[in-house]
DOMARPA-485772 format. One record per residue (C-alpha): residue in one letter; x, z, y. Coordinates in steps of 0.5 Angstrom, whole numbers. Each point is the difference from the previous one (the first is absolute). Layout:
! residues N
type, X, Z, Y
A, X, Z, Y
...
This chain:
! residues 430
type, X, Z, Y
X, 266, 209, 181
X, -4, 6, 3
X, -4, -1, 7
X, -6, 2, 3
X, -7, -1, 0
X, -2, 0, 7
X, -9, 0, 0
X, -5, 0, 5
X, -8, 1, -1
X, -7, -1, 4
X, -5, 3, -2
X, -7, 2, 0
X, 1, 6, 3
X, 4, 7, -1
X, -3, 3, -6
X, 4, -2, -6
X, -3, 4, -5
X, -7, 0, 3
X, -3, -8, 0
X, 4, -4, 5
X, 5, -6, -3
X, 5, -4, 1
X, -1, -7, 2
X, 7, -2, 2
X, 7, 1, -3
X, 7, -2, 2
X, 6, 1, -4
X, 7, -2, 1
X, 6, 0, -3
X, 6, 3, 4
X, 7, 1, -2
X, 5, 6, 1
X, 2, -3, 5
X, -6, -1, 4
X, -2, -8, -1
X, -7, -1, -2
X, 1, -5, -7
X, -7, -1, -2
X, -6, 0, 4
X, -7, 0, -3
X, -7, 2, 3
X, -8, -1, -1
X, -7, 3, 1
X, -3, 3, -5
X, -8, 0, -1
X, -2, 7, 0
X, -8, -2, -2
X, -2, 5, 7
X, -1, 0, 7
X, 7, -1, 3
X, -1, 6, 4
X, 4, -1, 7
X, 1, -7, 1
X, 2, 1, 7
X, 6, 3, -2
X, 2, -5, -5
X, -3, -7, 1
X, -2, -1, -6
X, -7, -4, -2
X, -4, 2, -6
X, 0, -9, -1
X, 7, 2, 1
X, 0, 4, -7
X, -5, -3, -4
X, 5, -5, -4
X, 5, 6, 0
X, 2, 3, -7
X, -1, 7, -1
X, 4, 5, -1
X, 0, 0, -7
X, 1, -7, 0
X, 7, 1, 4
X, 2, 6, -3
X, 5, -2, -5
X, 3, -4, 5
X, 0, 6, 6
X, 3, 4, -7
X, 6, -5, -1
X, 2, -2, 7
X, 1, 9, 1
X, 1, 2, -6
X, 8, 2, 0
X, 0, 0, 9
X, 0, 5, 4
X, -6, 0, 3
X, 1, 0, 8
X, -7, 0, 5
X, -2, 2, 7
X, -3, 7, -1
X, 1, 0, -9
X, -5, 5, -1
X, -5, -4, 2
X, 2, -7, -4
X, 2, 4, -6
X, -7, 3, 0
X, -3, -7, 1
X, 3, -3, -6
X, 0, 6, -4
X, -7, 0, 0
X, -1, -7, 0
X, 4, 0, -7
X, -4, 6, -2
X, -6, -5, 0
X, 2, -4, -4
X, 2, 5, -5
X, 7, 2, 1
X, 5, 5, 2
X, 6, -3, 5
X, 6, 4, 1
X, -2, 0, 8
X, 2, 6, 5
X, 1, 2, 7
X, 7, 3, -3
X, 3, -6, -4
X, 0, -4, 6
X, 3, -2, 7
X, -6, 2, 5
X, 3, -4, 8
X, -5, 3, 3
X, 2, 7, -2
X, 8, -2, 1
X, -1, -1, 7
X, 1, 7, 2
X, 6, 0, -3
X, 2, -7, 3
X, -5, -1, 6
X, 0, 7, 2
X, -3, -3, 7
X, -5, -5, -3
X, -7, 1, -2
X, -2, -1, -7
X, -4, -6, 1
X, 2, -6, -4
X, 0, -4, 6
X, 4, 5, 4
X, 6, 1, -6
X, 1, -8, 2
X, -1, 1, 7
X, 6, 5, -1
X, 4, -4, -3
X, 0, -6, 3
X, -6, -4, -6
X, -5, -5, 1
X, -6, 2, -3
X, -4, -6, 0
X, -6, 1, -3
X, -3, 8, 0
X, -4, 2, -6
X, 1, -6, -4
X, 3, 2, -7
X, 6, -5, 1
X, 3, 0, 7
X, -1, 8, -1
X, 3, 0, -7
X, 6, -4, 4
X, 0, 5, 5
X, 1, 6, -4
X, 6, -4, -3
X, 3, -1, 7
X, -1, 7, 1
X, 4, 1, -7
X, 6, -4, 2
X, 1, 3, 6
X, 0, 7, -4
X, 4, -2, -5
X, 5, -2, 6
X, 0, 6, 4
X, 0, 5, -8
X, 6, -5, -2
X, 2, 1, -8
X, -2, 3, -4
X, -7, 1, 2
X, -2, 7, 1
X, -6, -2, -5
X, 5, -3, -5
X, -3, 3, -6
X, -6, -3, 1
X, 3, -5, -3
X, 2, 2, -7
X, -8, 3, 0
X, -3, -6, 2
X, 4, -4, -6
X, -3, 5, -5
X, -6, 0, 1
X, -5, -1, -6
X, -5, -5, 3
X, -6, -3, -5
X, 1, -6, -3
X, -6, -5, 4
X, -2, -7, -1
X, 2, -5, 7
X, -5, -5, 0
X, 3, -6, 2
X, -6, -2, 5
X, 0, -4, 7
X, -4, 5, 3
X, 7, 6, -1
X, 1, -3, 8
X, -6, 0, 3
X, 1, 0, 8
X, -3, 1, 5
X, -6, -4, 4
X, 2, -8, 1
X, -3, -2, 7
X, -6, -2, 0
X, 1, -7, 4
X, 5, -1, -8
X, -7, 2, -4
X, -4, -5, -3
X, -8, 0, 2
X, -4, 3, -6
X, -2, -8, -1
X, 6, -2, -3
X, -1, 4, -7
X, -6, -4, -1
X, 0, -7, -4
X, 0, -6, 4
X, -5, -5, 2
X, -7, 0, 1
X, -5, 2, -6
X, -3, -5, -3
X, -7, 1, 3
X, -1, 4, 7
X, 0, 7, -1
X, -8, 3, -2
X, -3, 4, 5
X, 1, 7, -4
X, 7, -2, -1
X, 1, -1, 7
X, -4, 6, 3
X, 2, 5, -5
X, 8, -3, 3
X, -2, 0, 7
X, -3, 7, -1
X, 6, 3, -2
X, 5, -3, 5
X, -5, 1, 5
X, 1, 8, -3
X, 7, -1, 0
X, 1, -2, 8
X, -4, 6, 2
X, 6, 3, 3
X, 2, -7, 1
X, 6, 2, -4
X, 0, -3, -7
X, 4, 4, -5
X, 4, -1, -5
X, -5, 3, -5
X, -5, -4, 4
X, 4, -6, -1
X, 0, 1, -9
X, -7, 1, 1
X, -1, -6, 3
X, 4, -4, -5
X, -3, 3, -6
X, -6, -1, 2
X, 1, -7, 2
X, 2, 0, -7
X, -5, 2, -3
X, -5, -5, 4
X, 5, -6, -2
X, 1, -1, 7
X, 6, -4, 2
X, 4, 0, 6
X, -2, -6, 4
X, -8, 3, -2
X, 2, 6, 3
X, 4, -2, 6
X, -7, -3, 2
X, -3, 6, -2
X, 4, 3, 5
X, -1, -5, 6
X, -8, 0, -1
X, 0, 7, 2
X, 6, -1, 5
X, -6, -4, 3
X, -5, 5, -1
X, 4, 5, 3
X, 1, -4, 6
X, -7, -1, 0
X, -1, 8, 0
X, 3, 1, 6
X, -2, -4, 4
X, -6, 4, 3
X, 3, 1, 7
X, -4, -6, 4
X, 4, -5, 3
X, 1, -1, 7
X, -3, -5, 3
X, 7, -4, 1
X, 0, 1, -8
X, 7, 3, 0
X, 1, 7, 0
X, 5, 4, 4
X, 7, -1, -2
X, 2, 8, -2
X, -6, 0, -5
X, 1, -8, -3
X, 8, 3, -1
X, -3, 6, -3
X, -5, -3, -5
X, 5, -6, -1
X, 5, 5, -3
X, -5, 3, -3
X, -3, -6, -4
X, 8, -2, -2
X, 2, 7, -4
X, -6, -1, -4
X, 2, -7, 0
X, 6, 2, -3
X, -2, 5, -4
X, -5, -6, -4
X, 6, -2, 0
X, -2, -7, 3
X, 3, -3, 7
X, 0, 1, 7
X, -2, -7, 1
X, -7, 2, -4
X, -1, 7, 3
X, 0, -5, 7
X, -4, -5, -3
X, -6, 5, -3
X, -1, 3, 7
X, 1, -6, 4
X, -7, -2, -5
X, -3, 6, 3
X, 2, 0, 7
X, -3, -8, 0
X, -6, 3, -3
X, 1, -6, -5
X, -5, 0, -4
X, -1, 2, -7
X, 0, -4, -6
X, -8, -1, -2
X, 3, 1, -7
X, 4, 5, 0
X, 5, 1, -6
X, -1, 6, -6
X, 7, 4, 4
X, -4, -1, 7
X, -7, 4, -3
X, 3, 6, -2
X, 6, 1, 4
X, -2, 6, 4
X, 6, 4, 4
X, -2, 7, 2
X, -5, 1, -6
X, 4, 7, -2
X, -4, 6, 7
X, 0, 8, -1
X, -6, 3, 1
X, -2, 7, 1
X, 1, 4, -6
X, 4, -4, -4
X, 6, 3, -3
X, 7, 0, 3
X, 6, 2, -4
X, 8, 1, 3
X, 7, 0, -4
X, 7, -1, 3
X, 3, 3, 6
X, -3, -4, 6
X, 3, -1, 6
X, -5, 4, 3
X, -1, 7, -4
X, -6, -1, -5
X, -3, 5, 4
X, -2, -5, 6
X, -3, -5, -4
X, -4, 5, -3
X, -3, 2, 6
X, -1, -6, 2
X, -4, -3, -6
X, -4, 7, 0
X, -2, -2, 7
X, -1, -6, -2
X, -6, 2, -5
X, 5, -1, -6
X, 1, 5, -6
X, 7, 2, 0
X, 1, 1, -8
X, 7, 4, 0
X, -1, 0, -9
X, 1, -6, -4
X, -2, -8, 1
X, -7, 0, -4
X, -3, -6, -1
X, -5, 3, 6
X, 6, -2, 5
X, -2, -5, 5
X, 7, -1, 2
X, 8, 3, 0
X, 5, 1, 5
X, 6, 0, -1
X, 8, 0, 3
X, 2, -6, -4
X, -6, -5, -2
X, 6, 0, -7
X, -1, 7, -1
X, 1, 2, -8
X, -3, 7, 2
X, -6, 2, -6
X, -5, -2, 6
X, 3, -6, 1
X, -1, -2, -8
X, -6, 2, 1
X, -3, -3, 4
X, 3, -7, -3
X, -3, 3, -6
X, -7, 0, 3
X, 2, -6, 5
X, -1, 4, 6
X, 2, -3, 6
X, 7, 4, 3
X, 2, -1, 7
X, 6, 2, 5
X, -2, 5, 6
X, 0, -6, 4
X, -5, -4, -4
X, -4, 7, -1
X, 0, 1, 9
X, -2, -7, 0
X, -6, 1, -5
X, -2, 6, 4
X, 0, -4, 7
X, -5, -4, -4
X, -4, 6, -2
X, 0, 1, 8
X, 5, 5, -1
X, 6, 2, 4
């Protein structure tokens, strides 16, 4: 039986001709009458910066394990071909996916002209409403769930159809859309039969398993060398500059883990040495003389010492027992292991001259960081990474713009604006 394919797409940007990309896709099958068959939806990896991630929610670690377009094409190709195609604003997703096809090298029988466009049937069916997807549902009484998520917005548009396919009756005044959409002549593609077809969206982090648990269990069989050890704590220590360790960050660690031949247990004691040292760092404010700090400033840096905790992937139990050690002034080992030698927290500052380099659409416009890091005494190099760059600022630390690439390429530290703020207050910058 003929239907409709019912598509939403989020994007890098409006440009489709130019550079921008598609990085999620939903499709539904929709039947004549109006009932949604068959579901279908995942990322796609666009191998770029993803652009207006405040519009569409999705996170460059997010994308990293999700197919290219390439990869899904001969299944996106099976599940349209045959289906007139139906979206929210038609040229825009026709465009879309025609030039995504085109990048894999073929040409699709997609247009504006062949399809069921909602946004546009509104002015016929909701001459009162505006033209907004989620206005169209309001008119009609539709709950949009979830704005700018390819399959609740895909499962909008379909409400919308159903509703005009009511109000039009049979047959459908665009009924001979179906005899075209049936002889349309669509390449042959391979359908990879891969996992990866319905990469979905971010899994909460509380569900995500610490970085830790993908190296080998146990304990090495002698502690680990004092090279080893410093070269793993010096890249962990670059990783928690912006007190975020990113997905790219985390692989990083772990290849490197690997590649020292450091198990799990070693590399968690690794991670409660410099736990330790990080307490240690910061407790320069004197102690009053009652040796107890006032309670606002204790629930400030407790909280503070249990996300980085957390983000070690150790216990509030162990962040509470490394700075009860400190605030006892308990005294330290006379021997102290090789871990506790070279962990040394806060090792990465910006001084004067060094090269910053930004990428990605910060919360703040680019425009204020830079100023702020000229006034900082910083060069501000609006060209590429070069292996002359002290550091990149970027919106999503998992950014998979070309200077983002870069700078892991050159193993160049990449922060967020709120990292970035935090190294130009050490700077004594505002």
């Amino acid at each position: 039986m003929t239907g409709y394919a019912v598509v939403d797409l989020e994007t890098t940007g409006l440009a489709a001709a130019l550079h921008d990309r598609v990085v999620e896709i939903a499709i539904l099958h929709v039947d004549r009458d109006g009932t949604i068959t068959d579901e279908w939806c995942t990322l796609i990896n666009p191998h770029r910066d993803l652009g207006p991630q405040h519009v569409h929610g999705i996170s460059a670690s997010d994308v990293r394990g999700a197919p290219t377009f390439d990869r899904v094409a001969g299944l996106v190709a099976e599940k349209l071909a045959g289906r007139v195609l139906v979206a929210h604003n038609l040229s825009f997703d026709a465009g879309f996916l025609s030039a995504e096809f085109a990048r894999a090298g073929v040409t699709v029988p997609l247009d504006a002209e062949t399809g069921v466009c909602t946004m546009r049937l509104a002015k016929k069916y909701l001459p009162r409403s505006r033209r907004s997807l989620a206005a169209c549902c309001a008119a009609v009484g539709l709950r949009q769930t979830a704005a700018h998520e390819a399959l609740h917005d895909a499962r909008a548009a379909a409400g919308l159809l159903g509703y005009y396919l009511g109000a039009a009756g049979r047959p459908e005044p665009w009924a001979d859309l179906f005899d075209r959409a049936e002889n349309a002549r669509w390449p042959l593609l391979p359908v990879w039969d891969l996992p990866e077809h319905t990469r979905r969206r971010r899994v909460p982090l509380g569900e995500r398993p610490h970085f830790l648990e993908r190296l080998p269990e146990g304990h090495c069989d002698a502690p680990a060398e004092a090279a080893s050890a410093e070269a793993y704590l010096a890249l962990l220590d670059t990783a928690l500059l912006d007190h975020v360790i990113s997905q790219s960050e985390q692989d990083a660690l772990v290849d490197l883990a690997g590649r020292l031949d450091l198990r799990r247990e070693t590399a968690r004691d690794l991670h409660r040495a410099y736990l330790r040292a990080s307490v240690l760092a910061r407790t320069t404010t004197p102690f009053p003389a009652s040796g107890r700090l006032a309670a606002p400033v204790l629930e400030r840096e407790t909280t503070s010492l249990v996300r980085l905790a957390a983000l070690l992937g150790l216990s509030a139990g162990e962040a509470a027992e490394a700075d009860r050690a400190a605030r006892d002034r308990a005294p330290r080992p006379s021997a102290p292991g090789q871990a506790e030698a070279v962990a040394r927290p806060g090792r990465f500052a910006l001084a004067q001259g060094d090269r910053v380099v930004f990428t990605g659409a910060t919360r703040e416009p680019r425009e204020v960081w830079q100023h702020r890091a000229a006034a900082a005494g910083l060069a501000v190099t609006p060209e590429n990474v070069s292996r002359r760059t002290r550091l990149v600022v970027a919106a999503d630390p998992d950014s998979m713009s070309m200077k983002a690439r870069r700078a892991r390429a050159y193993q160049i530290p990449i922060v967020t604006e709120d990292g970035f703020a935090r190294l130009l207050a050490g700077m004594g910058a505002s």
